[in-house]
MMTF fields as JSON, N, C-alpha, C and O atoms, coordinates in Angstrom:
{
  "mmtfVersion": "1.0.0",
  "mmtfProducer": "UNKNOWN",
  "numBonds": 191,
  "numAtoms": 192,
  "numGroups": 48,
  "numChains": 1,
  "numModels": 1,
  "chainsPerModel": [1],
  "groupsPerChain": [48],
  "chainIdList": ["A"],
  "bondAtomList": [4, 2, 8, 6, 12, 10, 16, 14, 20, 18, 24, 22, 28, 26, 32, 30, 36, 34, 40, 38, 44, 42, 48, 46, 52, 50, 56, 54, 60, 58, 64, 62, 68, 66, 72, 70, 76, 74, 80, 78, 84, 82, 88, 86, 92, 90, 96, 94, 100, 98, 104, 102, 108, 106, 112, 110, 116, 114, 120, 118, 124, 122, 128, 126, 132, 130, 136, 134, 140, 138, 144, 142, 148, 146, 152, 150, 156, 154, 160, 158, 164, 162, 168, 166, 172, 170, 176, 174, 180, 178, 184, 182, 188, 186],
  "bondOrderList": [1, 1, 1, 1, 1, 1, 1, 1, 1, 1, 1, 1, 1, 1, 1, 1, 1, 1, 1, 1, 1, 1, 1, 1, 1, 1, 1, 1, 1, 1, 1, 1, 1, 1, 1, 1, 1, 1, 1, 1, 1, 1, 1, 1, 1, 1, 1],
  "groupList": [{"groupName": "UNK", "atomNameList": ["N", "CA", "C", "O"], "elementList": ["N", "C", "C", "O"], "formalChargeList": [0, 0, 0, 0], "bondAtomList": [1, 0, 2, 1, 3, 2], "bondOrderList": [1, 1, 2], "singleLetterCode": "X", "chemCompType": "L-PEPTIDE LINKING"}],
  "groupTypeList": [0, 0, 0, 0, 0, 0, 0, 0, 0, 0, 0, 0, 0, 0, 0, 0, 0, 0, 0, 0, 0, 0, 0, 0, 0, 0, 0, 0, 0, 0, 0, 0, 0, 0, 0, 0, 0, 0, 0, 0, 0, 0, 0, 0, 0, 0, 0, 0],
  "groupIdList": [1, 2, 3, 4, 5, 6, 7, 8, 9, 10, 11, 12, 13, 14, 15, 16, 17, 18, 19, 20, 21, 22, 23, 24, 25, 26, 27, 28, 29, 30, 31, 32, 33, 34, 35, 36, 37, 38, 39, 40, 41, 42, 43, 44, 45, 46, 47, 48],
  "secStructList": [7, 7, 7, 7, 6, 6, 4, 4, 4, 7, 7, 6, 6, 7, 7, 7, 7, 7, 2, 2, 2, 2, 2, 2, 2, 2, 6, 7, 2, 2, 2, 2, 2, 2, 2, 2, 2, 2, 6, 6, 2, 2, 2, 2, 2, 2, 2, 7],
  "xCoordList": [-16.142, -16.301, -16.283, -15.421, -17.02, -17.051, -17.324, -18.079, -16.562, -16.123, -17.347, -18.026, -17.526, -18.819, -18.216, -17.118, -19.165, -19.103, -18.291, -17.397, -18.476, -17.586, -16.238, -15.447, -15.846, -14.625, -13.934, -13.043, -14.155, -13.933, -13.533, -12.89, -14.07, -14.034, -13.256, -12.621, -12.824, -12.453, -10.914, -9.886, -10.922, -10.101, -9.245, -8.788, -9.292, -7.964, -6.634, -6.046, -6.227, -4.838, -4.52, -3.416, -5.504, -5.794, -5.575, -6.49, -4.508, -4.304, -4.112, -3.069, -5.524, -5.04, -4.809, -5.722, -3.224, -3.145, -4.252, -4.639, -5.113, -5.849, -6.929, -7.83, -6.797, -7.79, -9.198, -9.978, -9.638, -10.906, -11.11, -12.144, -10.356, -10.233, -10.449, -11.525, -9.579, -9.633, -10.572, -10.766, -11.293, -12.694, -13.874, -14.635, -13.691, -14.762, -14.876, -15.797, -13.397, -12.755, -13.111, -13.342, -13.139, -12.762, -14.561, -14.94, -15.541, -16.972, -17.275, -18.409, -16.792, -17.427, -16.528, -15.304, -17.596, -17.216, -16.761, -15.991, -17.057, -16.713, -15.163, -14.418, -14.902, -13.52, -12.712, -11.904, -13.045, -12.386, -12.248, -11.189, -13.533, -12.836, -12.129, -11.57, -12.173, -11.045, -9.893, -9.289, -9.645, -8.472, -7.514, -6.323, -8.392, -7.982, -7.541, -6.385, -8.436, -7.842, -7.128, -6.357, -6.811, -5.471, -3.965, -2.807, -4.331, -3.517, -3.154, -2.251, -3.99, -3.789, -4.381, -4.324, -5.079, -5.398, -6.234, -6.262, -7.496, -8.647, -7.865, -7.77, -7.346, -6.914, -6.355, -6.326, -5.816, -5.352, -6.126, -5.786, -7.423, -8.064, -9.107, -9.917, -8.79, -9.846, -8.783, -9.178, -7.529, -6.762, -7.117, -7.051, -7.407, -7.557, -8.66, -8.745],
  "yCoordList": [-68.751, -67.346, -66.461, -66.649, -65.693, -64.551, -63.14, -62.665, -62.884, -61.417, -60.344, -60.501, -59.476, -58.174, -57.462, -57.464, -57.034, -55.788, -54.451, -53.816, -54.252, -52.938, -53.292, -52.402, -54.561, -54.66, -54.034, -53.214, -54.244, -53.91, -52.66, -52.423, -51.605, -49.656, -49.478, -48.431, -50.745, -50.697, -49.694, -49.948, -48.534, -47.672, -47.485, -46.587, -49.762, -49.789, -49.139, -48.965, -48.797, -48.482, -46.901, -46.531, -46.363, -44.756, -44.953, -45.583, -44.51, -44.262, -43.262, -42.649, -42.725, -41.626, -41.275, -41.237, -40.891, -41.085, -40.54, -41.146, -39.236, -38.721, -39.554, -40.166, -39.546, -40.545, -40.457, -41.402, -39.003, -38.955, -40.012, -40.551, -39.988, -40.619, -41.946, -42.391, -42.841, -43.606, -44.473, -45.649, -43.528, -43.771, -44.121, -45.075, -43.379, -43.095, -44.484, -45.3, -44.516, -45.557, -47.072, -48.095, -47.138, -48.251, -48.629, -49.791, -47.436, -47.937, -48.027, -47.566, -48.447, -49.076, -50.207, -50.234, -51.405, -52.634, -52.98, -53.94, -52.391, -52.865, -52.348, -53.002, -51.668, -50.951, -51.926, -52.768, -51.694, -52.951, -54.341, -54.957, -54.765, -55.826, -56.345, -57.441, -55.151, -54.964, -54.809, -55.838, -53.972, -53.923, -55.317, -55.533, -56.047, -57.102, -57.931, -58.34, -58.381, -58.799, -58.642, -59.573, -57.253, -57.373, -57.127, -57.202, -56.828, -57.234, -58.315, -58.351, -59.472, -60.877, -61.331, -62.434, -59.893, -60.774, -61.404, -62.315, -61.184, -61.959, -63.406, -64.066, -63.851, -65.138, -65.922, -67.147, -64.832, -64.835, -65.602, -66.48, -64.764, -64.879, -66.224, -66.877, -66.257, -67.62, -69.061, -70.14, -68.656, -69.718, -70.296, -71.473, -69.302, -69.772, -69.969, -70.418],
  "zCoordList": [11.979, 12.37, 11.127, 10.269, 11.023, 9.458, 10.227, 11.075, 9.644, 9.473, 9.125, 8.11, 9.85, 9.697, 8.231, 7.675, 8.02, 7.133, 8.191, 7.632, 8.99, 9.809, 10.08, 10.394, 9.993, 10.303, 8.72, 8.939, 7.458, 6.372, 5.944, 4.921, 7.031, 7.467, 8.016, 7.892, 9.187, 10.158, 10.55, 9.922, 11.668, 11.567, 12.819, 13.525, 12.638, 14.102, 14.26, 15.327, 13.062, 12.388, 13.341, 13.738, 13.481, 13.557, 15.21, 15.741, 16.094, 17.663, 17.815, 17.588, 18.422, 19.402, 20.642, 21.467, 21.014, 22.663, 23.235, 24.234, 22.795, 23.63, 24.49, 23.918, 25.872, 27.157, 26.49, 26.613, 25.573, 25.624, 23.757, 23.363, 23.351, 22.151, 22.445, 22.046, 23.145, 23.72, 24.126, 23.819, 25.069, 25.998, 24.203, 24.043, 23.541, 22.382, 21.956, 21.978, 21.473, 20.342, 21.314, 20.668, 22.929, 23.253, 23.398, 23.544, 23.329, 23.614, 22.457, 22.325, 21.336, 19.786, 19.862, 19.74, 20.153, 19.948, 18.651, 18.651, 17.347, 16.229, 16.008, 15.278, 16.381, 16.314, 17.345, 16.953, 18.74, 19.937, 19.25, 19.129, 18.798, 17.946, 17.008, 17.0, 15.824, 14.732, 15.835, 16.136, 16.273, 17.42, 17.911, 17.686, 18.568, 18.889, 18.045, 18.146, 16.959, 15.682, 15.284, 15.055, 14.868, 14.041, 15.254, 14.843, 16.784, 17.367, 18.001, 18.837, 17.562, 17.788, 19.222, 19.766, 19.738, 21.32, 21.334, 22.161, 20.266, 20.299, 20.234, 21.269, 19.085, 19.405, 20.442, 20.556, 21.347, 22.65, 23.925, 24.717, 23.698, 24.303, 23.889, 24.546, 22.914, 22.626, 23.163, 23.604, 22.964, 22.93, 24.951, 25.305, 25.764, 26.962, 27.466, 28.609]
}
């Protein structure tokens, strides 16, 4: 598995409670997936 160039920008670090932030942040897959990554669910999810 190799790693994108966007994950490298990537500005999972950055939470904003706001719902509409949220909604933004959760419809850019490149961000959702940095997300998961560095919160370990992707592996999570591969593991099942």
């Amino acid at each position: 598995m190799t790693l994108s160039t966007e994950q490298d920008s990537c500005t999972c670090h950055i939470i904003d409670p706001s719902p509409r932030a949220w909604n933004a942040l959760l419809l850019t897959n490149s961000w959702w997936q940095c997300w998961m990554e560095t919160s370990g669910l992707l592996s999570l999810l591969q593991n099942h």
